[in-house]
C-alpha positions in Angstrom: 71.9 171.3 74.0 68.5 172.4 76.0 68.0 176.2 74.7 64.9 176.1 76.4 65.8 176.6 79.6 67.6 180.2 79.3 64.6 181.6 76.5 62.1 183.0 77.8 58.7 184.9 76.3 58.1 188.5 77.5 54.4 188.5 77.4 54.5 192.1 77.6 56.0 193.6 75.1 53.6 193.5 71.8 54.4 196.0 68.2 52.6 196.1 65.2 54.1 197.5 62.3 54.2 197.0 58.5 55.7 194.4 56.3 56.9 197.3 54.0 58.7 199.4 57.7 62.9 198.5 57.4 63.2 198.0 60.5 66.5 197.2 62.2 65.2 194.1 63.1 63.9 193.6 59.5 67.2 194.2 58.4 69.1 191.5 60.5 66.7 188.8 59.2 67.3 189.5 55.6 71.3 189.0 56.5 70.4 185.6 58.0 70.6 182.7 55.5 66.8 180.3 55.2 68.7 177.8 57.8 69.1 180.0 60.6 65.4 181.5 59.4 63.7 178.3 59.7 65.9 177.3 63.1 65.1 180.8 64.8 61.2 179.9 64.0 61.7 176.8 65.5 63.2 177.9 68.5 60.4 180.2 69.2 57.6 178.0 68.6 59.3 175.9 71.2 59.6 178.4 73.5 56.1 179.5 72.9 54.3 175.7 73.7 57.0 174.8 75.9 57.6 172.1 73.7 61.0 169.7 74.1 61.8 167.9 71.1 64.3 165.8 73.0 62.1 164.3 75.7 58.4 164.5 73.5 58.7 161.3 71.2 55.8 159.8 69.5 54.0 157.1 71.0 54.1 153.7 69.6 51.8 150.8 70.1 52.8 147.5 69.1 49.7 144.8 69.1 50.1 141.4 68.3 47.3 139.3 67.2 46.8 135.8 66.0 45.2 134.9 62.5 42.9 132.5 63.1 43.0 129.2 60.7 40.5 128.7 58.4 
């Protein structure tokens, strides 16, 4: 399943606040268990670099060589 395609960054909107504010936001994270934590983080750094981790794959070079004898 691409989520990419329907998330979008709004480049716009920017707050500050403190760590020590409850926000409401604040408070829906602390519901969430560390699973959905660390998968909501990933989603967004996705989203941010535009990154696909089902068509980026790591490159592999195979080289073969020949001992010489001796």
């Amino acid at each position: 399943m691409n989520v990419l395609g329907s998330a979008k960054v709004n480049r716009r909107v920017f707050e500050v606040t403190s760590l020590f504010e409850q926000t409401d936001e604040k408070r829906f994270w602390l519901t969430r268990t560390p699973a959905e934590r660390l998968q909501a983080v990933e989603l967004m750094r996705q989203v941010l670099y535009g990154y696909d981790p089902s068509t980026v794959r790591l490159q592999r070079v195979l080289e073969i060589t020949q001992r010489s004898s001796g």
